[in-house]
C-alpha atoms as one frame of an Amber mdcrd trajectory, in Angstrom:
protein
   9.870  29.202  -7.648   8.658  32.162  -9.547   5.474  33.255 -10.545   5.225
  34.346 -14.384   4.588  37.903 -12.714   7.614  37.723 -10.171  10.115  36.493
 -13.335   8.570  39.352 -15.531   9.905  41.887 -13.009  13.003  40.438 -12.222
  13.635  40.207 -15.975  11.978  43.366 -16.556   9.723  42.108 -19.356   6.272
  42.216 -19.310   3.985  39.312 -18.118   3.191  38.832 -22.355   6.512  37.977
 -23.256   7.505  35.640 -20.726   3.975  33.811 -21.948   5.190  33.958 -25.469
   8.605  32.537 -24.623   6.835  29.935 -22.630   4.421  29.038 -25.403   7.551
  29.277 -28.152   8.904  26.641 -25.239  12.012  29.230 -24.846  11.470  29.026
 -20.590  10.700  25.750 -19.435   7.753  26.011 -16.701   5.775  23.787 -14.482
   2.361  23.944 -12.857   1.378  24.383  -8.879  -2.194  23.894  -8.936  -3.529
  26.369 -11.682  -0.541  28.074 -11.533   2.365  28.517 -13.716   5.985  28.436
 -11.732   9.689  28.734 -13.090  11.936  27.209 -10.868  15.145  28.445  -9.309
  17.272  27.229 -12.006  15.389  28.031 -14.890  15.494  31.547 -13.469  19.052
  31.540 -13.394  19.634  30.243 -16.585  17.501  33.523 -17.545  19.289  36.062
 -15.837  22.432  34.768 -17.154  21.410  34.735 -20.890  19.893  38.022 -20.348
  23.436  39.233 -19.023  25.339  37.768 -21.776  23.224  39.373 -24.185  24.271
  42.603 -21.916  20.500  43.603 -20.294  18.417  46.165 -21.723  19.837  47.730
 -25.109  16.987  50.398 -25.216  18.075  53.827 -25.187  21.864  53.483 -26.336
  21.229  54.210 -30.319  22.744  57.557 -30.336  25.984  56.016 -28.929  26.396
  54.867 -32.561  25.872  58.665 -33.905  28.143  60.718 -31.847  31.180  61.485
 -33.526
């Protein structure tokens, strides 16, 4: 189980998206207590979108320009 916090940094997000996903209902959650967990497979299910999608695209826009 994952805290939002601990799947914001294994994602690298930040703590506001993964709250906006889980409001949009994108990341399916359940409560401990007070406390908002994702479990094990949800996590997965995460990582491996985020890997399909290829990570973090940030930074590669020149790639496009250099000719």
């Amino acid at each position: 189980m994952y805290t939002v916090k601990q799947a914001a940094e294994k994602l690298g997000v930040k703590k506001t998206t993964i709250n906006g996903y889980i409001l949009k209902g994108y990341v399916k959650t359940s409560r401990v207590g007070h406390i908002r967990v994702i479990s094990e497979e949800e996590m997965q299910r995460l990582l491996d979108k985020k890997a399909l999608r290829g990570g973090d695209k940030r930074g590669h826009s020149s790639d496009t320009n250099s000719k």
